[in-house]
C-alpha positions in Angstrom: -4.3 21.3 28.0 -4.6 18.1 26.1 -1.5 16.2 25.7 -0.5 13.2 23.4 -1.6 10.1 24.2 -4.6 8.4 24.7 -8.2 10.7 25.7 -11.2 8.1 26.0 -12.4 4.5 24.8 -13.9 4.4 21.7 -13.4 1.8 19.1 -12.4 3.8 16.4 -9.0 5.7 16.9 -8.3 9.1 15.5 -4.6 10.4 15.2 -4.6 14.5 15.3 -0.8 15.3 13.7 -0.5 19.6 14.4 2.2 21.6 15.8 -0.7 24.2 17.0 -2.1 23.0 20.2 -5.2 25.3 20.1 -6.0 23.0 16.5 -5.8 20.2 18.4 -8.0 21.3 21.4 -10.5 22.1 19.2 -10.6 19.1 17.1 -9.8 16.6 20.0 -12.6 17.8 22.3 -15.1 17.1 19.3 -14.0 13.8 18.1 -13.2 12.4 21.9 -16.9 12.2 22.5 -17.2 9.3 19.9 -13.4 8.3 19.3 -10.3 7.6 20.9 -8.0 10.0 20.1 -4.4 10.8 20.0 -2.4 13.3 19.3 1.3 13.9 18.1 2.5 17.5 17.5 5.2 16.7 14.6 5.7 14.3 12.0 8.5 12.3 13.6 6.1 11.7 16.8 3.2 11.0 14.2 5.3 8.2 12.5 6.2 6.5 15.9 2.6 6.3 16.7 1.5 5.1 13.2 4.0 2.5 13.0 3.4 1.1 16.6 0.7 -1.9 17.5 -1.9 -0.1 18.0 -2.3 1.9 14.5 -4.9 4.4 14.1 -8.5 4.7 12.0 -7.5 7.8 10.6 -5.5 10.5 10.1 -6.0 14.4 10.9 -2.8 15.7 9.7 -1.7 19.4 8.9 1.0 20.2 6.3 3.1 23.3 7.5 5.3 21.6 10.7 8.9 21.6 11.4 11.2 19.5 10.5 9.2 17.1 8.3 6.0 18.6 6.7 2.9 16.7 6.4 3.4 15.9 2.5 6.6 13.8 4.0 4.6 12.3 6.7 1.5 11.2 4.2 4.6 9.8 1.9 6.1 7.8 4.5 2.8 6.3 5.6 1.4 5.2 2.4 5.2 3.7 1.3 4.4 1.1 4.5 2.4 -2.0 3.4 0.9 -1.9 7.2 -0.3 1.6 7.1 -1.1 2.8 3.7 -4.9 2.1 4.1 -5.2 4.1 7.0 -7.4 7.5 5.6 -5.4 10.7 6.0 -7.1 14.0 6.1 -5.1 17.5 5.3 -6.2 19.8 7.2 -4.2 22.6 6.2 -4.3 26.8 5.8 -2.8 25.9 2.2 -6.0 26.8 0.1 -4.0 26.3 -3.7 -5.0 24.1 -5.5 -1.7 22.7 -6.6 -1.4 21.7 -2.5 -4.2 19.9 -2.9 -3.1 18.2 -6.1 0.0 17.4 -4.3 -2.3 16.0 -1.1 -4.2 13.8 -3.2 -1.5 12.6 -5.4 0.2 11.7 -2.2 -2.6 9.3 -1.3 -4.8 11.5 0.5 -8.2 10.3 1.6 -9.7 14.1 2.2 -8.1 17.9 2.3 -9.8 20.0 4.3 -8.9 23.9 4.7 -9.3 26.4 7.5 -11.0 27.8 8.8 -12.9 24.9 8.7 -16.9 24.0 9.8 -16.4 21.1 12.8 -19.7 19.7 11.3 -18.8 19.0 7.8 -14.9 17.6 9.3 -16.9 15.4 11.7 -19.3 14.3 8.6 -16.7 13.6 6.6 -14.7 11.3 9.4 -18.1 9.3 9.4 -18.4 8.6 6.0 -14.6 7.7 5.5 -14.2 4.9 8.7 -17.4 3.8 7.1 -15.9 3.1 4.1 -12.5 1.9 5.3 -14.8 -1.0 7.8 -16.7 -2.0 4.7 -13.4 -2.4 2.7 -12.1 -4.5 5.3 -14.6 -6.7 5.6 -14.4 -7.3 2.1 -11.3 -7.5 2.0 -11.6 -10.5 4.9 -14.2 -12.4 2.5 -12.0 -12.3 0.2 -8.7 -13.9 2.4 -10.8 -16.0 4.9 -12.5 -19.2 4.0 -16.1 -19.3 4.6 -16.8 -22.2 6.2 -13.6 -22.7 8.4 -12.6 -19.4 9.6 -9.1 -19.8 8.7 -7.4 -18.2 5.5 -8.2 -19.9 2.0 -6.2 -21.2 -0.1 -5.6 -18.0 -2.2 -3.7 -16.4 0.9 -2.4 -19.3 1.5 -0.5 -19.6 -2.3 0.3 -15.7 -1.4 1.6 -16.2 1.9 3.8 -18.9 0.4 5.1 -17.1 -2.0 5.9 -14.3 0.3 7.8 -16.9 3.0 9.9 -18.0 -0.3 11.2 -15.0 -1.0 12.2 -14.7 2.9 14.2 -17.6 3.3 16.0 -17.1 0.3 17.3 -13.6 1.3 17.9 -14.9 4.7 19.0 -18.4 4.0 16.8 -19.8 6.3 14.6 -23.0 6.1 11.2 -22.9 5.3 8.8 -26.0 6.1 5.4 -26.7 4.6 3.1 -29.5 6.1 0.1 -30.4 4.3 -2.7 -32.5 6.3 -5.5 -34.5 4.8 -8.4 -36.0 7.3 -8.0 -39.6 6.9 -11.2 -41.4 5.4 -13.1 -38.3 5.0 -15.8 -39.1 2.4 -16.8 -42.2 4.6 -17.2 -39.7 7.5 -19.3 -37.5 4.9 -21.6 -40.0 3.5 -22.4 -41.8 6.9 -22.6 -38.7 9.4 -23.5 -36.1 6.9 -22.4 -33.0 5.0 -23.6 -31.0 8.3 -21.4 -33.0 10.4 -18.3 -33.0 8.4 -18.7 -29.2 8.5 -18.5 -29.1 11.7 -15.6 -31.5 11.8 -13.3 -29.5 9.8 -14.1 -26.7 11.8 -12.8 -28.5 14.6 -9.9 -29.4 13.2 -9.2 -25.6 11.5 -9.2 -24.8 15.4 -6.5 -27.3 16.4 -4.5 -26.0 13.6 -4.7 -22.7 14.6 -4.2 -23.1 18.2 -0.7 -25.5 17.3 1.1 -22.6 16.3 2.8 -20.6 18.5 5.1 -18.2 16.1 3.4 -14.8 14.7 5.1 -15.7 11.4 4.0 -19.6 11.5 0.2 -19.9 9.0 -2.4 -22.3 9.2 -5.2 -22.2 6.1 -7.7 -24.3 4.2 -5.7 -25.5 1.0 -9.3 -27.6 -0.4 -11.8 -30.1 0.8 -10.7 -32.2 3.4 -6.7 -30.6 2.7 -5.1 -28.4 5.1 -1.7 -26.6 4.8 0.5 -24.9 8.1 3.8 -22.3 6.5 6.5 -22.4 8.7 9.0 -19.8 7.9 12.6 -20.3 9.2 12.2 -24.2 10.5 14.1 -27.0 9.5 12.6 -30.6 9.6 13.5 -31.2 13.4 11.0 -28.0 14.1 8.7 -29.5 11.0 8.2 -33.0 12.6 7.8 -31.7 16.2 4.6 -29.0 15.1 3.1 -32.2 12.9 3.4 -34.9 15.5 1.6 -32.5 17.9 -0.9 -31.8 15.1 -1.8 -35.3 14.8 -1.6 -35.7 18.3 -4.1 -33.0 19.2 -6.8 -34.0 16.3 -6.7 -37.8 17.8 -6.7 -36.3 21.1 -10.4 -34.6 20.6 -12.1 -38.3 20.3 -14.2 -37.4 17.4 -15.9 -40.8 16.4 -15.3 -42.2 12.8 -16.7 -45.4 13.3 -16.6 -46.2 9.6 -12.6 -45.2 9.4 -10.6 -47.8 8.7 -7.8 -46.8 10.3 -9.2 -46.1 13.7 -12.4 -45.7 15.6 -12.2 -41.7 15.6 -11.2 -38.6 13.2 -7.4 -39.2 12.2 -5.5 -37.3 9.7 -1.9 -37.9 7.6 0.7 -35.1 7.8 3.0 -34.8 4.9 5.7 -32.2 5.0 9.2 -30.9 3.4 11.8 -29.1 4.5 14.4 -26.9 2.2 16.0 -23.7 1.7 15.4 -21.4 -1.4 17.2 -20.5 -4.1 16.5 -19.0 -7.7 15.6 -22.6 -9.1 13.1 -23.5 -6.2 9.5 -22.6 -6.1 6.7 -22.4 -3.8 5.0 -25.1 -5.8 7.6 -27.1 -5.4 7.8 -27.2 -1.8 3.9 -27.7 -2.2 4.6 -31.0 -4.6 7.3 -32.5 -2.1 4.9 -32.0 0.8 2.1 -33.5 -1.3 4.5 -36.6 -2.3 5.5 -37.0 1.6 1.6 -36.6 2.4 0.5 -39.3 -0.3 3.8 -42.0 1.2 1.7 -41.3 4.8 -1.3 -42.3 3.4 0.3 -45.4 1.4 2.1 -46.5 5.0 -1.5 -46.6 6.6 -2.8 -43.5 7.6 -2.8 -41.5 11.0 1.2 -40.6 10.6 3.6 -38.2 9.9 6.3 -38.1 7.4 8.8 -35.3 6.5 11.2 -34.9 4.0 14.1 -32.8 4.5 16.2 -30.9 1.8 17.5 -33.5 0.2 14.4 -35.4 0.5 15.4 -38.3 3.2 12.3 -39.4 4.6 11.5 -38.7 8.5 8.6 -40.7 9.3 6.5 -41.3 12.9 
């Protein structure tokens, strides 16, 4: 007897949602030859599993069970913003057409009925994880920029504007640094465009590896210009990840012998500090930062300086 939980190793995971364990013996000794698979045998259990860390691929998922019908389950999933691109196949007895209708209104990928042909299901599960890997690649081009690995500047604006609404609700601070490499288009036009590449990617990495908070975000606002989100910290918190920032990029020794601040890759750190309300904007937090960013340049380079809500200047 196969019971829920995990069955074998496979990269691509494959939630079976029936209240008919013979269904799911049938399907799960098929697909656990390719896929991990999993299995929950009502939608309560399904929903636990879905919204957990480790989300499945796709979803086998049969309409007629207790308590809370498949229809309910395919609802709730495709309400979530984490889960609604996961595929969900009925696989149901209901042959009507105005089930399917209802499936595929719901947000169904597929609606399968039994008796069905294993084949065709297993063809079908192909072509659908196909598709869903292709749309998130795309999907990653679209978020990530190309050179650096880190998100562009269009997540960036979205994350922001996300994080705005946040600490507004939860009147909480929200700090924004932005970073600019200090003497950049000397380093360019005396090491190359090759090399400076390969700089910023260096420095992406730093950024990345300063954060320690799943809600803190690092991305590439433009050129030489970087820009780190940090949701619910106040200009203490602000100063602190910026110092270390600066600290680490210095720290890596990459020469800049035509710098004129120092003889390796230095950068300015500009941030503010403030808590929403409906008069405040993302782009304003993004001028302050800017203003603070453009005052560390003006009071030589290689320094931080943050200002805090009502824009006193914190400087190192």
């Amino acid at each position: 007897m196969i019971t829920p939980g995990d069955m074998t190793s496979a990269k691509d995971t494959i939630l079976i949602v029936d209240d008919t364990p013979t269904n799911i013996q049938v399907l799960a000794q098929a697909l656990m030859k390719k896929y991990e698979v999993k299995v929950a045998i009502n939608g309560p259990a399904a929903l636990k599993i879905v919204m957990g860390n480790e989300k499945p691929d796709l979803i086998l998922l049969d309409i007629m069970m207790p308590d809370m019908d498949g229809y309910e389950v395919c609802r709730r999933i495709k309400q979530d913003a984490g889960t609604r691109n996961i595929p969900i196949f009925f696989i149901t007895a209901r042959d009507e057409v105005s089930d399917q209708k209802k499936g595929f209104d719901l947000g169904a990928a597929d609606y399968i009925v039994k008796p069905f042909e294993l084949a065709l299901v297993m063809a079908r599960i192909n072509v659908h994880l196909r598709l869903k890997r292709k749309t998130e690649r795309l999907e990653k081009l679209a978020s990530v920029d190309g050179l650096t690995d880190i998100p562009n500047r269009r997540t960036l604006e979205s994350t922001l504007a996300r994080e705005c609404r946040r600490s507004m609700r939860n009147s909480k601070p929200l700090s924004v640094l932005m970073i600019d490499v200090d003497h950049f288009k000397a380093y360019n036009d005396n090491y190359g465009h090759g090399a400076g590449d390969e700089c910023l990617c260096a420095l992406a990495k730093v950024l990345e590896a300063s954060l320690r908070r799943p809600t803190d975000f690092a991305g590439r606002y433009g050129g030489e210009e970087f820009a780190i989100i940090l949701p619910d910290c106040d200009t203490d918190g602000a100063m602190k990840v910026a110092e270390k920032i600066r600290t680490r990029i210095a720290s890596l020794a990459i020469p800049h012998a035509f710098s004129g601040t120092a003889a390796h890759v230095t950068v300015s750190i500009g941030g503010k500090s403030m808590l929403f309300n409906a008069e405040t904007s993302g782009d304003e937090l993004l001028q302050k930062a800017d203003q603070a960013l453009y005052l560390a340049k003006e009071q030589g380079r290689d320094r931080v300086i943050i200002l805090d809500s009502a824009d006193s200047v914190y400087s190192i």
